[in-house]
C-alpha positions in Angstrom: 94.9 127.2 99.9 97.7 129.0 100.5 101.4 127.6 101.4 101.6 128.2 105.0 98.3 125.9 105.2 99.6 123.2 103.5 102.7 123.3 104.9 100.5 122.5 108.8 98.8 119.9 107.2 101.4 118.2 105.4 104.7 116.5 107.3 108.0 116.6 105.7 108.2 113.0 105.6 105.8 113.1 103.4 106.6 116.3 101.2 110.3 115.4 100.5 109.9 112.4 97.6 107.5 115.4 96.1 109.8 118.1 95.8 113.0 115.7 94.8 110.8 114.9 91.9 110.7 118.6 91.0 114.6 118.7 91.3 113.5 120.9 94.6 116.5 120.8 97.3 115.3 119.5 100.7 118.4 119.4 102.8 118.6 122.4 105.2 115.9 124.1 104.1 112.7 124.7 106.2 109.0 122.7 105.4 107.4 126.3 104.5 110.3 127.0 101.8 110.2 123.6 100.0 106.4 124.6 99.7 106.5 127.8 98.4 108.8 126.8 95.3 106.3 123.5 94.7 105.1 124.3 90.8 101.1 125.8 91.7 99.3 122.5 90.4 101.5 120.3 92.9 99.8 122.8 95.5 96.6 121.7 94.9 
């Protein structure tokens, strides 16, 4: 699954505690980026 399809399926509510956890900035930055830098077995 590629990162533009997870980014549709998954809301930014959501995908925020995830990428903080990966010391992954979320302020200002669009739901698409913050998924493209998610390490690949987050993805999944």
């Amino acid at each position: 699954m590629g990162p533009e399809e997870i980014a549709k399926k998954v809301t930014l509510k959501d995908l925020r505690p995830i990428a903080k956890e990966h010391g992954i900035k979320t302020s200002c930055v669009k739901k698409i980026d913050i998924v493209r830098q998610l390490p690949e077995e987050v993805r999944e």
